[in-house]
N, C-alpha and C positions, 0 to 999 in steps of 0.2 A: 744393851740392857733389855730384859727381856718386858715382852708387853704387859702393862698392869689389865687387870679382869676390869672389865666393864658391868658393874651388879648394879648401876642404879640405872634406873627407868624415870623419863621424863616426871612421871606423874610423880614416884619418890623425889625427884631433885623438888618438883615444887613443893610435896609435904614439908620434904628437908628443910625448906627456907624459911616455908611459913614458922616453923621450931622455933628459927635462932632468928629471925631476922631482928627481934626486940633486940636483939644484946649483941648485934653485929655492932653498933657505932660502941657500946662499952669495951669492944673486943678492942679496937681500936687505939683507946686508951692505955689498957692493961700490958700491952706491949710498947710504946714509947714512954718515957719520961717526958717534963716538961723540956726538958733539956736536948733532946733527938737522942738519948744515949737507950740502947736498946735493955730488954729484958733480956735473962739466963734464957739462952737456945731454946728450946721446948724440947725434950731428951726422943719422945715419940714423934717419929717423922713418916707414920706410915701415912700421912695424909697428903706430903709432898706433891709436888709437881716436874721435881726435876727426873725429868728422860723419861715423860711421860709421852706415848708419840699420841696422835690423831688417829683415832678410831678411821678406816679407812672408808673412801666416799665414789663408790661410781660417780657420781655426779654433786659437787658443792653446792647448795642450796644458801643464799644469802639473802641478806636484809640488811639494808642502810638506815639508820639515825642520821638526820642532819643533811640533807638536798640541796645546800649553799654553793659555794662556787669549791671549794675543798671538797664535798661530796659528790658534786658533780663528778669532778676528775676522779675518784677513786673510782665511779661508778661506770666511768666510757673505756677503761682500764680493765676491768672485771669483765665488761662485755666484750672483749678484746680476746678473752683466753677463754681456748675451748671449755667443756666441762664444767661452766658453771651458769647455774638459774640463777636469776634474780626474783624472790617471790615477792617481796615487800620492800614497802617505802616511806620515812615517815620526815614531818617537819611542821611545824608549827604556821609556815606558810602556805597555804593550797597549791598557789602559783607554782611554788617549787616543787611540791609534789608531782602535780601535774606534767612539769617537764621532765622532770626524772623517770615517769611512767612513760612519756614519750620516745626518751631514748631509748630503752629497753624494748619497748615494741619496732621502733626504727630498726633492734640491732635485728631483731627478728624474732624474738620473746614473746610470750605470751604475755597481756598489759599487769605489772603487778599489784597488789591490792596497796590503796594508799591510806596512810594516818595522819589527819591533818586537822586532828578536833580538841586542839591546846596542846597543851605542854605537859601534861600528861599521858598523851595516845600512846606515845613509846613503849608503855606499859604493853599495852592489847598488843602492839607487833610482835612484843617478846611472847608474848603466852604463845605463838602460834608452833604446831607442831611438826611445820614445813622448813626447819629453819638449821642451818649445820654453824655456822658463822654469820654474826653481825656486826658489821663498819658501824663505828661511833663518829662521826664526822661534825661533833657540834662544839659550841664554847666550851672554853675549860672549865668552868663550873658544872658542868652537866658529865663530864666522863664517868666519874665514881659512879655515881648514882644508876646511871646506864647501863655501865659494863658490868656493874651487881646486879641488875636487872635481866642483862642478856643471859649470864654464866647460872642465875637461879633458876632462872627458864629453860634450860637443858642446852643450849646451844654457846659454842664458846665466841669471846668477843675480839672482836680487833678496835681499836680502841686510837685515836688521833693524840700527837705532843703535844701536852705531856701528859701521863696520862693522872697523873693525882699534882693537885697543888700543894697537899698538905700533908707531914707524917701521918694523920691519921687515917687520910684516902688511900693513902702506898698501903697502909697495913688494912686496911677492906678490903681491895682486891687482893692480898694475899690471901687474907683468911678465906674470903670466895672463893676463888678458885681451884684454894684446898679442900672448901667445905664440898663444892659441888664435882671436883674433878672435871671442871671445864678449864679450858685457857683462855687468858685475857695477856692478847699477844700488842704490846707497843707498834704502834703504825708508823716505824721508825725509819722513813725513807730514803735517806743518809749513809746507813749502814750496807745501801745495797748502789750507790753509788760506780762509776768505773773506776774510779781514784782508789777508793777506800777500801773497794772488792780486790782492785791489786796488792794496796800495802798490805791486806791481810793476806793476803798466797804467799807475800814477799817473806813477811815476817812468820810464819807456819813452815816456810822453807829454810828458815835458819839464815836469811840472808842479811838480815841486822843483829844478829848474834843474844846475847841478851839484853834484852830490855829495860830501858831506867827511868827514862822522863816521855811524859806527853805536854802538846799544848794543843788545844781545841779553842771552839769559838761558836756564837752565836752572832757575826757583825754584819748585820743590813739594815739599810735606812729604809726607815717604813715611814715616816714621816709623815707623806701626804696619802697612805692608807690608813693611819690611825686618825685622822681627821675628815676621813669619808663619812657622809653619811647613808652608807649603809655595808652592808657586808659586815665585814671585822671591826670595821673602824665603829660601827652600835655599839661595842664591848669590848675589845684587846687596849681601846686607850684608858681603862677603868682600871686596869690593870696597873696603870703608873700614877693612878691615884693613891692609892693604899700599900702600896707592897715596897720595900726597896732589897733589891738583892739578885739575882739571878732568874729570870720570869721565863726564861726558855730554855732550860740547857740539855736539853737530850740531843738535838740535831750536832753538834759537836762530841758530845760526849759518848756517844751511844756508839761510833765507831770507835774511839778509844778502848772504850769499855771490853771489845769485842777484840783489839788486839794486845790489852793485858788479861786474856779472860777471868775477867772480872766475876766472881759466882762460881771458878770454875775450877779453882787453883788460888785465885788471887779475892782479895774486897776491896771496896773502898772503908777506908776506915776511922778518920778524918779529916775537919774544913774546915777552913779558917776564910777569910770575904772580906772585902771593902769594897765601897761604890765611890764615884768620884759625884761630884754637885750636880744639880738636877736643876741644866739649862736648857739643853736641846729642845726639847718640846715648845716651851715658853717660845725662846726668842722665833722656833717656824712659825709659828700661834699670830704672835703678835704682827710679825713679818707679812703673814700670808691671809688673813681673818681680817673679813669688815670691822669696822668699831660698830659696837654693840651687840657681837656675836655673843653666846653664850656660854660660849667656851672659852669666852677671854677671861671668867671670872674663874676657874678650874684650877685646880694646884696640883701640881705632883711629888711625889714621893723620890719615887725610884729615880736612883742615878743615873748619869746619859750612860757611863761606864762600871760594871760590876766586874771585879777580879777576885776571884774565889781559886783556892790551891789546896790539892787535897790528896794525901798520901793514904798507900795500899798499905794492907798488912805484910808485902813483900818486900816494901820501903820506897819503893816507887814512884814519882811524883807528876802531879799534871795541874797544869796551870789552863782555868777554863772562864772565859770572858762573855759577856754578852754587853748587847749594845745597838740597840734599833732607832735611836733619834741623832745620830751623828751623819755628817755628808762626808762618807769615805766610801770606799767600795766595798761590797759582797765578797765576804772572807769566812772561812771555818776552821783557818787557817792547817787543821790535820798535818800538825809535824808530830815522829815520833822519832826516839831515839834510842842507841843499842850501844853495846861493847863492839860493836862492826861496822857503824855507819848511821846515817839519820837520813830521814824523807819528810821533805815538808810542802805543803800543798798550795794553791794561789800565787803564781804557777809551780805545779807538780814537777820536783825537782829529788834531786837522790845525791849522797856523798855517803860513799865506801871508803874505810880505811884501805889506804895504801894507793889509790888512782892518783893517777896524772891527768890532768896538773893537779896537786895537790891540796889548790886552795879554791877551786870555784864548782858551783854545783853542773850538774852534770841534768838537763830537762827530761822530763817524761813527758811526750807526745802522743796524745791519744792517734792521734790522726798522719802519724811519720812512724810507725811501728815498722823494723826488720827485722828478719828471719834471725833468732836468738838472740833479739834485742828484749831488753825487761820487759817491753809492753810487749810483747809476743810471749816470753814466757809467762809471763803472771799475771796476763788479762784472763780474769774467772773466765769456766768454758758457760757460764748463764750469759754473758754478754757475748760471747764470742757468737753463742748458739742464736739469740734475742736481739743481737743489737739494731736490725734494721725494722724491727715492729717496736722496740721500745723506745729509740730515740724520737718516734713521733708522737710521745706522748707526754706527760707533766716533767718538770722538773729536768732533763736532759735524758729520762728513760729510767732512772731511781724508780719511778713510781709503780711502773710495771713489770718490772724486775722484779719488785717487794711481793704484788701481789701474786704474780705467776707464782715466787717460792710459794708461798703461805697456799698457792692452791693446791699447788704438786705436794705438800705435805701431807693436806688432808686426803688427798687422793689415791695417795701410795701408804696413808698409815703411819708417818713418819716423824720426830721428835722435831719440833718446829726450831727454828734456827736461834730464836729469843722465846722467852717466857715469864711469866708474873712478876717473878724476882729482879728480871730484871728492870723491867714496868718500872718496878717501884723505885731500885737505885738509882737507874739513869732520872728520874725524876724528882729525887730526894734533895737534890742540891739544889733546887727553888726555894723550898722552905728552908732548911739549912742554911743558907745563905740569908736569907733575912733574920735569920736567928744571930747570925754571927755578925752581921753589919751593925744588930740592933746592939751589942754588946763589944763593941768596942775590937772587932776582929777577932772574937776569941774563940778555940779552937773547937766546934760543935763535932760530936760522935756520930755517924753514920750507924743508924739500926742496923744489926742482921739479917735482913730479911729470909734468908734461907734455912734461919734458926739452926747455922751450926753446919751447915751440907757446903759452906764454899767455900771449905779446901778440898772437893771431890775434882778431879781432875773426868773432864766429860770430852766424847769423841763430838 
């Protein structure tokens, strides 16, 4: 697709915003119902986002939101891959600012300027006009608000899961990112995975034939991190105070999405949810907490288990779980299924119609790969090329994989691998899901967020 013109100028993106920013949170509205069922398309798409590439960047100039232990890592990752500055730093802590200026100067950086005067500073980093991209690396209540901040301020966002809690946050950063022609890209580190990076070669190769069912997953016990005091555990266990239904589901789903191109050909289109009883929490609580704690007197909402199931406009079905207060193991489970065969993941395993023996799955081994064996053919050539700098870093090397793409994009001018729309979908199923638990499992609409563009079939 050919490149869009670039006519606005920093100073116009911020007149732009100061415009509409009154009637951004009504814009919000005007496109969902109360229901999630979306408004008619918008017939005018010349505002779009989709195969819009990145203005290209001798050098990435960055700015981090949020210096915690999640922005740390994005930030030792960054400083990892050539070609990028780090000019600014913000967080509501000095402390943390302060070491996040230190690594940067460590990696051999000039020291970057820090924001560290409330909760509001965020503001003053955006305005700055040293800025190509900025990491949102804070609670989920602050994404929206931030990454409409970064994207008004001329510079596009990258943005931490998920990135909107709510249909009306999904539909802000759409409308942003069309108003400004910045991208607000998901920091979805899952989708770049060794696992998830193969099944999609596998299945873009034709080697599960077509496509019918997924099943994803959100399952790790966080138990005694939601009850730290400090880090996450300040705010992610607030989260199971008020809400019941799906609280994370992009790290599962975000790879699915990716191998029914979902936006792309295919939607989601709706969901239906149930949560089972809401013990986990309590009995670790009671289990593990002095008497007189104060969080023995705390109630939760959300269920230990939320099962949501949600069919494409191509009839497609995926079944997507989460579940952070159970004692099982660390699962995303990533099985998908074809008219050829199925792969499903914890342990990464493969069955092809027609193998011998006929009935037991057949392993994928990252680490026993031969010459025309699957992991030889359809390990991405980003890991093949990365894997001995990225495996020493967050998450089994996901992390800097993710970032490397997202650099090489802006750097080469290049249509980033996710964008807004998807933001929004792979996030839509939080809210959603509390809509449909609250009503008795019934079947909630997925908005369009592409207003009509995803049946475009894109390279």
């Amino acid at each position: 697709m050919a490149e869009k013109p670039r006519s606005l100028s920093r100073r116009q993106l911020l007149q732009a915003a100061a415009g509409t920013a009154a009637g951004a949170g009504l814009a919000g509205h005007a496109h969902a119902g109360a229901d999630g069922s979306a408004a008619p398309p918008r017939p005018d798409t010349s505002s779009s986002m989709i195969g819009v590439p990145f203005e290209r960047h001798a050098a990435v100039r960055f700015g981090l939101i949020g210096c915690g232990g999640r922005g740390q890592s994005l930030l030792r990752d960054l400083l990892a891959i050539d070609g990028v500055e780090v000019k600014a730093v913000c967080d509501i802590v000095p402390e943390k600012v302060e070491k996040a200026q230190g690594l940067v100067t460590k990696a051999g950086q000039a020291r970057p300027e820090g924001y560290a005067r409330g909760e509001r500073d965020y503001e003053n980093l955006c305005r700055r006009e040293d800025l190509d991209l900025v990491y949102v690396a804070t609670p989920w209540n602050w994404h929206v608000r931030m990454a409409r901040a970064v994207m008004e301020s001329g510079a596009h966002a990258g943005v931490e899961v998920p990135a909107a809690t709510t249909i009306e946050g999904c539909w802000q950063l759409v409308d942003a990112s069309e108003r400004t022609q910045r991208h607000c890209i998901m920091l979805e580190n899952c989708c770049y995975g060794w696992s998830e990076m193969l099944v999609l070669n596998m299945i873009r190769a034709g080697e599960l034939g077509e496509l019918t069912h997924a099943e994803c997953a959100y399952i790790h016990d966080l138990r005694s991190l939601l009850f730290e005091d400090r880090g996450e555990g300040l705010w992610r266990r607030f989260e199971h105070w008020r809400r019941n239904g799906n609280l994370y589901p992009t790290h599962g789903l975000g790879p699915v999405a990716r191998y029914f191109d979902v936006n792309r050909g295919d939607r989601f289109e709706y969901l239906v949810s149930m949560s089972s009883p809401s013990l986990g929490l309590q009995a670790y609580r009671d289990r593990t907490l002095p008497p007189g704690d104060p969080k023995r007197m705390e109630t939760y909402d959300c269920g230990d288990m939320n099962t949501s199931l949600i069919k494409t406009a191509r009839g497609r079905t995926v079944v997507l779980q989460h579940d952070t207060v159970s004692p099982r193991p660390y699962s995303r489970i990533n099985l998908v299924s074809g008219t050829k065969g199925t792969i499903r993941g914890y342990p990464d395993r493969l069955f092809l119609d027609g193998q011998q023996p006929h009935d037991e799955w057949q392993p994928i081994e990252k680490e026993k790969r031969t010459t025309g064996g699957v992991e030889d053919r359809f390990e991405d050539p980003l890991w093949k090329k990365l894997a001995e700098t990225a495996t020493k870093s967050g998450h089994g090397g996901m992390d800097y994989i993710m970032s490397w793409r997202l650099v090489e994009c802006l750097r080469e001018g290049l249509i980033p691998d996710t964008d807004v729309y998807d933001a929004a979908s792979w996030s839509a199923p939080g809210p959603l899901s509390e809509q449909s638990v609250a009503n008795r499992s019934a079947s909630v609409p997925f908005p369009d967020f592409t207003r009509g563009r995803w049946s475009e079939t894109r390279t």
